[in-house]
C-alpha positions, 0 to 999 in steps of 0.5 A, a space after each residue: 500500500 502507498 502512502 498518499 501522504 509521503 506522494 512527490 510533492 511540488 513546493 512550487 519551486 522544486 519536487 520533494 519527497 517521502 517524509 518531506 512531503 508528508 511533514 509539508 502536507 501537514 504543515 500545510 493543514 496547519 499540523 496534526 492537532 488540525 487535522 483531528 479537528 478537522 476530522 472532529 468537524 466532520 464527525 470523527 474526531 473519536 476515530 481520529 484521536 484512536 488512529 492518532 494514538 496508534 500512528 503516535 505509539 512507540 514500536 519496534 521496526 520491522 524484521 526487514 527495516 533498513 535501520 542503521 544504528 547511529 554510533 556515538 561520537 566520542 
């Protein structure tokens, strides 16, 4: 599944990408806490927080995320 919110984006001035792009989708809706209003307004603001909390939640990457471990600096 893609993920709509991560789509090329164009500022206007250049393509971005990825995380930039969704960071800058959700800028644009003035942030996250926006978004659940908006969603309240539309009635879901119930579902919204729910997703909201799940999305927020702190878990563990998959088996087959290329995560590379950061090494201190000494």
């Amino acid at each position: 599944m893609i993920d709509s919110w991560c789509a090329p984006l164009f500022t206007g001035e250049r393509w971005i990408y990825g995380a930039a792009a969704r960071e800058a989708r959700i800028k644009g809706f003035g942030g996250v806490e926006n978004i659940v209003k908006a969603a309240g307004a539309a009635g879901g603001e119930y579902a919204a927080r729910i997703v909201l909390d799940m999305a927020t939640r702190t878990v563990e990457p998959p088996d087959d995320a290329k995560v590379v471990p950061l090494r201190k600096m000494a």
